[in-house]
C-alpha positions as CSV (number, residue, x, y, z in Angstrom):
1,X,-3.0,-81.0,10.6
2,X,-0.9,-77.8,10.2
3,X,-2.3,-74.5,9.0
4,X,0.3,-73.1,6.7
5,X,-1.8,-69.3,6.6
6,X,-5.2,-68.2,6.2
7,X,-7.1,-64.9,5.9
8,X,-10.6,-63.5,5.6
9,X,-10.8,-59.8,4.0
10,X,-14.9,-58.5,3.9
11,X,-16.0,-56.8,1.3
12,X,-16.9,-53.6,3.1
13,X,-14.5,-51.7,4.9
14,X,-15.7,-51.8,8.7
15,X,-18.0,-54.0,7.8
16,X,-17.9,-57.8,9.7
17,X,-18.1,-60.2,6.9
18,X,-20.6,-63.2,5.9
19,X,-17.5,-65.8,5.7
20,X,-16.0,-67.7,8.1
21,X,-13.0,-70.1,9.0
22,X,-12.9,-73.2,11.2
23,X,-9.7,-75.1,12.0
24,X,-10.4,-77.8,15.0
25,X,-8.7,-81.4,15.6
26,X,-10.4,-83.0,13.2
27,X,-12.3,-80.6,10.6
28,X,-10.8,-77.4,8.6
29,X,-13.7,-75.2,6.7
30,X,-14.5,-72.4,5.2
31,X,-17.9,-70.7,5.2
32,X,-19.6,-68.3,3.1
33,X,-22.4,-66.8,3.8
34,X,-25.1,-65.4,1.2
35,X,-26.0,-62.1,0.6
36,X,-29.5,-61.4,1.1
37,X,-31.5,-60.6,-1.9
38,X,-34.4,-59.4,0.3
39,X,-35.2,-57.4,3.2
40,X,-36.2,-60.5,5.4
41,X,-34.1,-60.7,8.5
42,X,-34.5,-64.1,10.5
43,X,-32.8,-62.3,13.5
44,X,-32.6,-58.5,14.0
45,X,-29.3,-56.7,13.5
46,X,-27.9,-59.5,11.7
47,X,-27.5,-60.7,8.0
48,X,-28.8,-63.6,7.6
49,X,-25.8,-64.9,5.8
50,X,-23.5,-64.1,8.7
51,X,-25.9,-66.0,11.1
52,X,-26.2,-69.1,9.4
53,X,-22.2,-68.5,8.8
54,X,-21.9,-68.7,12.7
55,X,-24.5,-71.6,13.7
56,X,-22.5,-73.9,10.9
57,X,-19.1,-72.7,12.5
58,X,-20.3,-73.8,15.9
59,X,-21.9,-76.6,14.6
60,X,-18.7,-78.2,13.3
61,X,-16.5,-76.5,16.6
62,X,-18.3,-79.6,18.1
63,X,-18.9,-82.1,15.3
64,X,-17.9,-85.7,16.1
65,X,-14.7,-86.6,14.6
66,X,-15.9,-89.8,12.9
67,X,-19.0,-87.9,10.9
68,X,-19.8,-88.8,7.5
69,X,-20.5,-86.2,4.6
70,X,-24.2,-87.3,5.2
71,X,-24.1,-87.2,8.7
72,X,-22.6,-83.7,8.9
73,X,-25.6,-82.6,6.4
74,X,-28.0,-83.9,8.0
75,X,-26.6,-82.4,11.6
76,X,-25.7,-79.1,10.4
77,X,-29.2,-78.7,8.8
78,X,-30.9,-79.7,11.8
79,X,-29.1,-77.0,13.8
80,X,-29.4,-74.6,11.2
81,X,-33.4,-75.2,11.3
82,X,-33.6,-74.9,15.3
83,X,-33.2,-71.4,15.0
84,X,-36.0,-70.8,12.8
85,X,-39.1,-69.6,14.2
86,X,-41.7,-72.6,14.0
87,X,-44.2,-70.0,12.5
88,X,-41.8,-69.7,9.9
89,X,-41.2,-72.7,8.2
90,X,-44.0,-73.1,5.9
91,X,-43.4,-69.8,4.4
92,X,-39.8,-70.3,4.1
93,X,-40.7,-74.0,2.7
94,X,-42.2,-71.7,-0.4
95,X,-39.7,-68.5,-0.2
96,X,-35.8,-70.2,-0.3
97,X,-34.5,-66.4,-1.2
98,X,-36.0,-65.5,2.7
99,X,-34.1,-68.8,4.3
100,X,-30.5,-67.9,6.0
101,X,-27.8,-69.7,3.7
102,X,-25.0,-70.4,3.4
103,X,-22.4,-72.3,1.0
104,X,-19.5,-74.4,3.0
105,X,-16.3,-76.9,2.4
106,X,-15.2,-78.9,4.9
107,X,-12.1,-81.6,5.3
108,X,-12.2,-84.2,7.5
109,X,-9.2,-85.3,8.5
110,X,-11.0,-89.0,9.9
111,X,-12.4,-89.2,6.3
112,X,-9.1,-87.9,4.3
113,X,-12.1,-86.2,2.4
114,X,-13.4,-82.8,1.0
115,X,-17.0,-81.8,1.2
116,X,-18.2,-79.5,-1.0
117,X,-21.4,-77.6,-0.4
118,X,-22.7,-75.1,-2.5
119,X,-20.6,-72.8,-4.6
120,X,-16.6,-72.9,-2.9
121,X,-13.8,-74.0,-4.5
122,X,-10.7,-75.8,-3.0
123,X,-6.8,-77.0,-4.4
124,X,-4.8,-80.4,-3.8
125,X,-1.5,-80.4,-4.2
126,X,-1.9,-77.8,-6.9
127,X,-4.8,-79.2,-8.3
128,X,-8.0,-77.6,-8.5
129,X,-11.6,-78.3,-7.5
130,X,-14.9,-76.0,-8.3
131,X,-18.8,-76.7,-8.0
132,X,-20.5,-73.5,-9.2
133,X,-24.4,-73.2,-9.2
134,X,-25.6,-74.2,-12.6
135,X,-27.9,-71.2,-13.0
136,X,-24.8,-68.6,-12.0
137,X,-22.9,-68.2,-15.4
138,X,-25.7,-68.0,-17.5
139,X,-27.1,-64.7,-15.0
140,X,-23.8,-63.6,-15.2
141,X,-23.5,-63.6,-18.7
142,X,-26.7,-62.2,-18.9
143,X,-25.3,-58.7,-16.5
144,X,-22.2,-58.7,-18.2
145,X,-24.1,-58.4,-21.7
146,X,-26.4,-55.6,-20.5
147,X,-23.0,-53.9,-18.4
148,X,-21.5,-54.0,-21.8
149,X,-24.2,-52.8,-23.9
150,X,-24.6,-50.0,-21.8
151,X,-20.7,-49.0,-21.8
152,X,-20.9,-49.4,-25.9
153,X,-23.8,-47.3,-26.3
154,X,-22.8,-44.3,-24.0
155,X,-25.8,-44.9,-21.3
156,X,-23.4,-45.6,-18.6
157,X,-19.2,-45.4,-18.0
158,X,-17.6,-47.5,-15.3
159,X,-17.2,-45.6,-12.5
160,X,-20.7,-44.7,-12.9
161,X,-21.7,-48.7,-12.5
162,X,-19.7,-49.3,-10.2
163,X,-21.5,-46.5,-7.9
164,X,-24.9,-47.8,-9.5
165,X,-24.9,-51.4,-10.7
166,X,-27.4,-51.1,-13.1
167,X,-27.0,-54.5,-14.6
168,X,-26.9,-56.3,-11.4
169,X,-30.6,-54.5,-10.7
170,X,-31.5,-55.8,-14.2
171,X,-30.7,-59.5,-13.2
172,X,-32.4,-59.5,-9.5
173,X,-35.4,-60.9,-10.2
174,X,-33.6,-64.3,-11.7
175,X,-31.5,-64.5,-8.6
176,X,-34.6,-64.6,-6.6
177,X,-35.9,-66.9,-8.8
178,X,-33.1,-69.4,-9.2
179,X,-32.8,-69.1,-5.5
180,X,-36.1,-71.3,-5.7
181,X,-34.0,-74.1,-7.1
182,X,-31.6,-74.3,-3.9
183,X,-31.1,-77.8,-2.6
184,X,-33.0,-79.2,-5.7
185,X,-30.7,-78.6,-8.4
186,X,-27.9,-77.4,-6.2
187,X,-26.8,-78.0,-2.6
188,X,-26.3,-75.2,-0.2
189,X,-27.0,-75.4,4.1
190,X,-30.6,-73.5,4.7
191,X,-31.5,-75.6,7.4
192,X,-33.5,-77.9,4.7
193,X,-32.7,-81.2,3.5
194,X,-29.9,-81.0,1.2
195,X,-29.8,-83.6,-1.8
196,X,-26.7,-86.1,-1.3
197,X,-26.4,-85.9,-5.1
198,X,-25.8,-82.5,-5.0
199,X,-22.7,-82.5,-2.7
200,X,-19.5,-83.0,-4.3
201,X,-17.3,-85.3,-2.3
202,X,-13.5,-84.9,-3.3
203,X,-11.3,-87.9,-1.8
204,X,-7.7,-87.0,-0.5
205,X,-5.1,-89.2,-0.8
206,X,-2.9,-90.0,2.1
207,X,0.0,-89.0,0.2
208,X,-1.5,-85.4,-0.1
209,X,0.6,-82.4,1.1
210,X,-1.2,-79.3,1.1
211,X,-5.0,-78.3,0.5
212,X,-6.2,-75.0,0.2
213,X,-10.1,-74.2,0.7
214,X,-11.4,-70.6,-0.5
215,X,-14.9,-69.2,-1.2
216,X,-15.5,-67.7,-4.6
217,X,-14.4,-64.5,-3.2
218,X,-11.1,-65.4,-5.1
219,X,-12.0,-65.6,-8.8
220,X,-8.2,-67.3,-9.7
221,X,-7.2,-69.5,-6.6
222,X,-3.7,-70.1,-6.4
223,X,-1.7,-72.8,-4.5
224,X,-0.7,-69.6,-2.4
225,X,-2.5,-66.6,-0.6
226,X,-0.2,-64.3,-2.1
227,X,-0.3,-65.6,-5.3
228,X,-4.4,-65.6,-5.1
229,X,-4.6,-62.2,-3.8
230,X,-2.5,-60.6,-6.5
231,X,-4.3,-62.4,-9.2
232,X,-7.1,-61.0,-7.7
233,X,-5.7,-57.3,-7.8
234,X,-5.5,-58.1,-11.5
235,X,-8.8,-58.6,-11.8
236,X,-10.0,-56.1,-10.2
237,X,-7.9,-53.2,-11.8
238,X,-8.4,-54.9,-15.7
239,X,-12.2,-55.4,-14.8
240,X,-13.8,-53.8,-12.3
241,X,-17.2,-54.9,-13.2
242,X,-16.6,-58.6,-13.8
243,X,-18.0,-58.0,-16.9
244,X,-15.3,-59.9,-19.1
245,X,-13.4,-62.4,-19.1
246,X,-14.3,-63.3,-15.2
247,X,-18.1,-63.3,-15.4
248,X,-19.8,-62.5,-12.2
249,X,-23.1,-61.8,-10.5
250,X,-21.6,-58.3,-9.2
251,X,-18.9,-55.9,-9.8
252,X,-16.5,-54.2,-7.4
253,X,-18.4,-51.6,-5.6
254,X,-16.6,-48.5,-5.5
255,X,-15.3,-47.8,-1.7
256,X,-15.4,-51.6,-0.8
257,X,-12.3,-54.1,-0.5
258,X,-13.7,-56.0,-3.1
259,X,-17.1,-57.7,-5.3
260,X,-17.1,-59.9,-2.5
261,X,-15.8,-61.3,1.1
262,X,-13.1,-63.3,0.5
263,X,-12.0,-66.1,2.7
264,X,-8.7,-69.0,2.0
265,X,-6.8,-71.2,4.1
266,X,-4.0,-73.5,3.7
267,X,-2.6,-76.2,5.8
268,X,-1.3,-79.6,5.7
269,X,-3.5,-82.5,6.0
């Protein structure tokens, strides 16, 4: 394998982000990391979606070449779940929006395949692959129609949401709750069991040039990082609040990078 370029940009300036890269022998990933949508930390002075970022990352630092999509789910969640306090686990058995999580994709070069965990996105050969939570359009709809009603009826201009995210406060609570449905409807790596069915496999062929894997920090992925980066520019200075025709959880805080880390990676397979 060849890595062609990569990049991960946080969200916050000074800030150390929630996503991560691996590129080893035998495995290229990319990692993102969930924001917390409460106060529960499982280990002081971190978030928990940069700590579960790092124990996946050194999971698959020293994964076994030959591991199978299931294999590497059930691995990584076992590791994952080590670090939990035992104390813990009931209450985080009941509470998934406490949990440390994380979304991932992962090619194994053994395999010639791409494993998709939780909302990431990847290209092949310019083709391009997505698995979105089912719940995350509809709640994003649901912010975008209050953003907008607000901006229609005077309550609130753009700048002043993007200083305040009103909407996004409005929409909270079904975050939490769809958080509930995390490896039941959708896969994601929590350090609990996560649903084969849920995980999409893509298969590369041998014939395959280039894959890119991204997280949904890039709302347009392109075959290139320049190409993705300035399509995100676009985005951001036509919609700053993801409010339109990009639909999105969050808008772009004012003073940050971004609405979100954003992490790609390119190489040859």
């Amino acid at each position: 394998m060849r890595i062609i370029e990569q990049s991960i940009v946080a969200k916050k300036p000074q800030a150390e982000a929630e996503d991560g890269i691996v590129a080893t022998d035998d495995f290229v990933a990319v990692i993102d990391g969930s924001t917390s949508k409460t106060a529960t930390r499982i280990m002081p002075g971190v978030t928990n979606g940069r700590l579960c970022m790092q124990l996946i990352s050194q999971y698959i630092r020293h994964a076994d070449s030959g591991l199978t999509c299931k294999g590497f789910c059930d691995g990584v969640t076992a590791s994952v779940r080590s670090h939990y306090d035992e104390s813990l686990l009931s209450r985080l058995e009941c509470h998934p929006e406490e949990r440390m999580t994380a979304s991932c994709i992962v090619y194994s070069r053994h395999r010639h395949e791409v494993w998709m965990i939780g909302d990431c996105q990847c290209m092949v050969d310019g083709t391009a692959y997505e698995n979105p939570k089912p719940d995350e359009a509809a709640i994003a709809g649901k912010r975008a129609a209050i953003a907008q009603g607000m901006l229609d009826n005077g309550v609130a201009t753009v700048d002043g949401l993007r200083g305040n995210d009103l909407a996004r406060q409005a929409i909270i609570g079904e975050l939490i709750e769809s958080m509930g449905n995390q490896n039941k409807t959708y896969a994601v790596v929590d350090g609990f069991s996560i649903p084969a069915s849920k995980v999409r496999i893509i298969r590369i062929p041998r014939t395959a040039r280039e894959i890119v894997l991204a997280s949904d920090g890039y709302p347009h992925l392109k075959p290139t990082l320049d190409a993705s980066e300035e399509a995100l520019e676009k985005q951001l200075a036509a919609d700053p609040l993801n409010i339109r025709l990009f639909k999105a959880t969050k808008g772009w805080v004012a003073g940050n990078n971004s609405f979100d880390d954003r992490t790609y990676i390119r190489f040859n397979p």
